[in-house]
C-alpha positions as CSV (number, residue, x, y, z in Angstrom):
1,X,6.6,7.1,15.3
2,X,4.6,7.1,18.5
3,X,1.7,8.7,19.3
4,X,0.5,10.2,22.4
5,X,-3.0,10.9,23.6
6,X,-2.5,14.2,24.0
7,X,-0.5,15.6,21.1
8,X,-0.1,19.1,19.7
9,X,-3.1,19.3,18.1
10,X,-1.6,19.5,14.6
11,X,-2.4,15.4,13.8
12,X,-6.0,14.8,12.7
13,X,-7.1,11.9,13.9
14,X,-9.2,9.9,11.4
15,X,-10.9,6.6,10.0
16,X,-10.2,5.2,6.7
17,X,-13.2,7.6,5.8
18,X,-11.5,10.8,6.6
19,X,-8.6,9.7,4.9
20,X,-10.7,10.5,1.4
21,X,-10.6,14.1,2.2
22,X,-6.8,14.2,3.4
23,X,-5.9,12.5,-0.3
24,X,-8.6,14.9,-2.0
25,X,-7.1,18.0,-0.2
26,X,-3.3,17.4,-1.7
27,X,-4.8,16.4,-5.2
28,X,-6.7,19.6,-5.5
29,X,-2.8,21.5,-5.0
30,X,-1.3,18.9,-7.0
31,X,-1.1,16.0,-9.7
32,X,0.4,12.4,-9.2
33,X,3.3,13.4,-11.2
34,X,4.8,15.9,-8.7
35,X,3.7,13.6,-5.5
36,X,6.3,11.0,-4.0
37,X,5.0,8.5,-1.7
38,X,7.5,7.5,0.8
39,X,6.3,4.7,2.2
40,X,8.6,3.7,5.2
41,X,9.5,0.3,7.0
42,X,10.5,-3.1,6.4
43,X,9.3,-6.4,5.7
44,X,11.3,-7.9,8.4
45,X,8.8,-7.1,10.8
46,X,4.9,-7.1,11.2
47,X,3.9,-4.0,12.2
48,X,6.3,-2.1,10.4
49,X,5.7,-3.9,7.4
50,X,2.5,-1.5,6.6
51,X,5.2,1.0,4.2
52,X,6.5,-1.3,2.2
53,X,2.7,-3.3,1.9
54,X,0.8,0.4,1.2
55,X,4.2,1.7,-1.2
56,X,3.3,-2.0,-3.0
57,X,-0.4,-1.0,-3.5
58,X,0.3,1.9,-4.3
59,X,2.4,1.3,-7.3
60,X,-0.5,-1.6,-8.5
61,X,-2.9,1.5,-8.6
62,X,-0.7,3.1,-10.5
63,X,0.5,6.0,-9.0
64,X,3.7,7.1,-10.4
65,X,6.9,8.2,-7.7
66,X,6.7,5.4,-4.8
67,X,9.7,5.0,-2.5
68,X,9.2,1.7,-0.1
69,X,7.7,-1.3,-1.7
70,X,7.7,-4.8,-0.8
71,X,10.4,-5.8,-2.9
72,X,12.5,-2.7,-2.2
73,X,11.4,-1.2,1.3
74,X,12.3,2.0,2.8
75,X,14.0,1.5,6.1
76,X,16.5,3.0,8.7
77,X,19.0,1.4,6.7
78,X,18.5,3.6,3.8
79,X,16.0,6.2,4.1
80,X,18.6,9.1,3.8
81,X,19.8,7.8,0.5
82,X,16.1,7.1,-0.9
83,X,15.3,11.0,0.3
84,X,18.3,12.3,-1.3
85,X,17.1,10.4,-4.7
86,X,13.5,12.6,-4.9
87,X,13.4,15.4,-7.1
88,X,13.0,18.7,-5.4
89,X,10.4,19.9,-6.7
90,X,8.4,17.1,-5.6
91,X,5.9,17.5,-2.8
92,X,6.5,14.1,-0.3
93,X,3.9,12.0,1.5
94,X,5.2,10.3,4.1
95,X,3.6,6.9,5.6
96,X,4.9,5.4,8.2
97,X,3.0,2.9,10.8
98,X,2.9,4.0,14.9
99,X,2.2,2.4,18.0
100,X,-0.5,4.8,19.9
101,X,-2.7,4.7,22.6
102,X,-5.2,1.7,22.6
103,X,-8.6,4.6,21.9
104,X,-6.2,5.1,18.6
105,X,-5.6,1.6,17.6
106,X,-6.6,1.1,14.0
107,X,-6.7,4.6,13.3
108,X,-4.7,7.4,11.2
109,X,-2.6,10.7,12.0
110,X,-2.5,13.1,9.1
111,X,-1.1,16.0,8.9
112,X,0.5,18.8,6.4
113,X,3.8,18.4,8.6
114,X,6.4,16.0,8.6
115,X,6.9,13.2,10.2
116,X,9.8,11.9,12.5
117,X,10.3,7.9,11.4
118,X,11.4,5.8,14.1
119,X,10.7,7.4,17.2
120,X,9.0,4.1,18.7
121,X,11.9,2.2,18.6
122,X,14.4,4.9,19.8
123,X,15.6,6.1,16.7
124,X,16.7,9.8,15.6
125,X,15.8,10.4,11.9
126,X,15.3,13.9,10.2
127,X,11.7,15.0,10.1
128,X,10.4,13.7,6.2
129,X,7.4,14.5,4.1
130,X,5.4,18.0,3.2
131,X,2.7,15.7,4.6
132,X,2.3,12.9,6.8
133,X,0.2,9.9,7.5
134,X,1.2,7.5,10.8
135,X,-1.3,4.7,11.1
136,X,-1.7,3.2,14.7
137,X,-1.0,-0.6,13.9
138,X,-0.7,-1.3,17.9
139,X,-0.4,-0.2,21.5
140,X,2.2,1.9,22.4
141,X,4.2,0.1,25.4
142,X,7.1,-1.1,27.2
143,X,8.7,-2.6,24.4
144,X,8.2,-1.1,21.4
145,X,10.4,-2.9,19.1
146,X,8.7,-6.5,20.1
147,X,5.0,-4.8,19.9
148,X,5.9,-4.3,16.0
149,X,7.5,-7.4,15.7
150,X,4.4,-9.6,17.1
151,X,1.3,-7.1,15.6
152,X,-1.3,-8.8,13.7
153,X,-0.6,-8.6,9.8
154,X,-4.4,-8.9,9.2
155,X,-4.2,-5.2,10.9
156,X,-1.3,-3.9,8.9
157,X,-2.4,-5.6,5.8
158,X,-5.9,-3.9,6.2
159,X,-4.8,-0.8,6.8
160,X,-2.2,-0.5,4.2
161,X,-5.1,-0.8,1.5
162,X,-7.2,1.6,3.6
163,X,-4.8,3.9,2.7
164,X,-3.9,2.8,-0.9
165,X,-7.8,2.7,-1.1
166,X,-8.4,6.3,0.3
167,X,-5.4,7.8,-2.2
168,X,-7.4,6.6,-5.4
169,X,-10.5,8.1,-4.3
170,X,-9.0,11.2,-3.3
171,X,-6.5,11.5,-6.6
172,X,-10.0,10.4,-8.2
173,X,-9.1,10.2,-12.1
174,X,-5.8,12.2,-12.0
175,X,-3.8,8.2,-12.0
């Protein structure tokens, strides 16, 4: 996913802070047992490593439906057979990391739309998730697919367990 400076409006921009309330917001409509986190990207590469590294953490808090871990990611080589495996009924949060603007570097998208996976590296996917969350791992440029491969996995790594972090305060003692 890429993000531009100028978007629709219908992202909220935010710190690992603001991501407290986004979490707190979905957990006051519903419980972790009806929530799926799909967590997407692949280990093969830095910067889109922060799905599988936040869908990992995720799992250690204990949070119950998790698709894209470490050991099993969620990637363009599968995430239309992962999606068809959640129940219906379940409400999806989609992660995915994004190269932005360098003002958004470090920051978070969120939004009760979906998401479109892939978009900085050219990629057509369906639109996924009730909600979203795209996390600005790096500056959007030239070369997308080598930006991801060469970002900083003290970045990604951090901002995975913002998010991990920010989704056990705002699901509070429902896990």
């Amino acid at each position: 996913m890429a993000i531009r400076e100028q978007g629709n409006g219908k992202r909220n921009k935010m710190n690992d802070i603001g991501l407290v309330s986004f979490f707190r917001e979905i957990a006051d409509l519903y419980s972790p047992e009806v929530i799926t986190f799909l967590c997407i990207g692949t280990d093969r590469s830095t910067g889109d490593a922060l799905g599988p590294l936040t869908g990992s953490r995720l799992l250690e808090y204990g949070f119950p439906h998790v698709i894209g871990t470490l050991p099993s990611p969620c990637d363009a080589d599968n995430l239309l057979v992962r999606m068809a495996g959640i129940p219906a009924e379940h409400t999806i949060i989609a992660i995915d990391a994004c190269l932005g603007p360098l003002v958004a570097l470090g920051y978070f998208f969120a939004s009760n739309e979906p998401l479109q996976p892939a978009q900085s590296i050219g990629l057509h996917f369906p639109a996924v998730g009730h909600y979203s969350l795209a996390a600005v791992v790096d500056i959007n440029g030239p070369k997308p697919y080598q930006t991801l491969q060469t970002t900083p996995l003290y970045r990604v790594m951090t901002m995975a367990e913002q998010i991990a972090s920010a989704a056990v305060a705002g699901f509070r003692d429902k896990i």
